[in-house]
N, C-alpha and C positions, 0 to 999 in steps of 0.2 A: 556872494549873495545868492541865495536859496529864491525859489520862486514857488506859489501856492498852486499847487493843480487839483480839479473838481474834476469830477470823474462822472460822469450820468451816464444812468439815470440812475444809478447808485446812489448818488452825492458824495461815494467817499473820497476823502483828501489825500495826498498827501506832500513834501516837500521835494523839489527836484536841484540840483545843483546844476551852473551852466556848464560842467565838464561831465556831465552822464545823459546818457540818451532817458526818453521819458520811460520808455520800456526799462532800463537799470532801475532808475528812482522807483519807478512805480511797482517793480517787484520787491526790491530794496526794502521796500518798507510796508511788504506782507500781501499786498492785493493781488489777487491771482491772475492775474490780466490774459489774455488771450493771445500765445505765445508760439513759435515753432521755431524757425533756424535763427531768430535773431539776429540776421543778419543783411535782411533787405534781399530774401531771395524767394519767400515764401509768400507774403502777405500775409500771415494771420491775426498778428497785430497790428493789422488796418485800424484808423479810429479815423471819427471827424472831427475836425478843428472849428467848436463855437464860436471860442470869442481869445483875444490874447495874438501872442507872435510867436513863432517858431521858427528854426535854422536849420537847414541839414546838416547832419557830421561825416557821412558817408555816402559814397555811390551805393547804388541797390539797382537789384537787375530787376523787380517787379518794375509794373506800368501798369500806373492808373490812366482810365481812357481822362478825356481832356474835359468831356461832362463832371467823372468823380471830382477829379483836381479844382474845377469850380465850387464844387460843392462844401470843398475843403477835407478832403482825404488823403492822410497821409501813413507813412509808417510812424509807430514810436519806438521801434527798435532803428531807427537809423534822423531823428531829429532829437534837437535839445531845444528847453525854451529861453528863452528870451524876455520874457514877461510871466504873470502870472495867466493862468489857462482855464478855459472850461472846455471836456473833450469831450465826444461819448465813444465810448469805450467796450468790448465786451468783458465780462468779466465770469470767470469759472466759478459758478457757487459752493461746488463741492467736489472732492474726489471721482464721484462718480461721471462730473461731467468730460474728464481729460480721456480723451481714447486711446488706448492700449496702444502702444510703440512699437517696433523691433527695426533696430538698428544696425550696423557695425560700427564700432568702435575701436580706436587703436592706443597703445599703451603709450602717452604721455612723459609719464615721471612714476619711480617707487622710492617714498620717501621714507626712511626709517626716523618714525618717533620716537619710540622704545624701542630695547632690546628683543620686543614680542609685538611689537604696534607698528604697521607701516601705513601708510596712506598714498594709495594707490591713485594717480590722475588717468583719466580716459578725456581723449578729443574724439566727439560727434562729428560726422560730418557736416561741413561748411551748410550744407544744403538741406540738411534736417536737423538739429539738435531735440533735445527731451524738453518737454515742456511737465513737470513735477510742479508738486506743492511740498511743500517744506514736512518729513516726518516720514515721506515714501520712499519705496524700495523697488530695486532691479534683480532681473536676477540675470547673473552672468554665464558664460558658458564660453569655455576656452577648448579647443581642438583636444579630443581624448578624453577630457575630464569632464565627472557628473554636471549639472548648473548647480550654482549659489547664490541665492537670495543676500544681496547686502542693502544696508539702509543707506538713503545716499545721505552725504557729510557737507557737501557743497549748497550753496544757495540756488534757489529756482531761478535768480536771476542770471543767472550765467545757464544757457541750455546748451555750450557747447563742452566746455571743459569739466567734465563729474567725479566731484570726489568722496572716495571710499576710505573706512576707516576700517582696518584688519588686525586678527590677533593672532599671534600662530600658535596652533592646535597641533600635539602630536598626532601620528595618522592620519592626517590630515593631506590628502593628495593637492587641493587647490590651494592652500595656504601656503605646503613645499613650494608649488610653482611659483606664486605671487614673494614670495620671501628669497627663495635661492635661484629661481633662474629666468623669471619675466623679464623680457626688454623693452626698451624706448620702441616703437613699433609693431609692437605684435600685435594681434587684432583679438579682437572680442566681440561677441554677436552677445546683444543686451534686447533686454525685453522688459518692458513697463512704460507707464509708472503701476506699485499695484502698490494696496494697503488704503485702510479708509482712517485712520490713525494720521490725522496731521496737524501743525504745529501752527498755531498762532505766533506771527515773528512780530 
């Protein structure tokens, strides 16, 4: 059973299942909601709770003082609902409003799709992840090699795990890497999000 959530002063809607945090759902299904580690370490996805009931799913190391918690402030990266909700929310109207990142990043997974296609996973750190709109780009830089701009492959709803879609390119020195010798571990220093090109989901 799905639950309806309202979103103000927006009004936009959308549906939340009770096994995703409201922050999933409400990225899930396009709203750029206002986002960072998603994972209850940051608060950026503070909202207040109108009207409706909410669960935790997780410990989170923010602390609302005991005035906000009256007020009904909570995280939506680390609650599920329980009923149908009205929250107010912030929400990112455009590209321009997400501010520039620089991270480190470590390599994941390199998954080969095709014989010329892999798909490269990066985990953000616990304590920051990227907060993107659907359609943006990073650009990477590995120890020795130029940077390259990729488009990220992954949903905005997930800001810690990002995935990349790669082709390999003869002379191509970062592609070499990313194809014959990247490992589970290496690091990567990423910077974005950038690109005003995004995707209605």
């Amino acid at each position: 059973m799905s639950y309806r959530i309202t979103v103000r002063p927006s009004g936009h809607t959308f549906d939340a299942e009770p096994s995703e945090t409201l922050l999933q759902a409400g990225l899930r299904t396009g709203l750029n909601l206002a986002h960072s580690c998603a994972n209850g370490s940051c608060g950026e996805c503070r909202a207040r709770l109108v009207s409706g009931d909410i669960a935790p799913v997780q410990h989170v190391d923010f602390r609302f003082s005991e005035r906000e918690k009256q007020q009904g402030w909570f995280l939506m990266c680390s609650c599920h609902a329980v009923s149908d909700l009205d929250v107010e929310a912030h929400e990112a109207g455009s590209a321009a409003e997400i501010a520039e990142q620089r991270l480190r990043a470590k390599v994941s997974r390199v998954e080969r799709l095709q014989d010329d296609v892999v798909q490269l996973t990066l985990r953000a750190p616990r304590t920051g992840g990227l907060h993107f709109l659907a359609g943006q780009s990073v650009v990477l830089t590995f120890p020795g090699l130029r940077p390259k701009m990729l488009s990220i492959a992954s949903c905005p709803c997930d800001s810690i795990q990002l995935r990349f879609h790669l082709r390999r390119r003869e002379n191509d020195p970062f592609s070499a890497l990313v194809f014959d010798s990247l490992r589970k571990g290496d690091e990567v220093a990423l910077r974005g999000p950038l690109g005003d090109f995004t995707l209605d989901e």
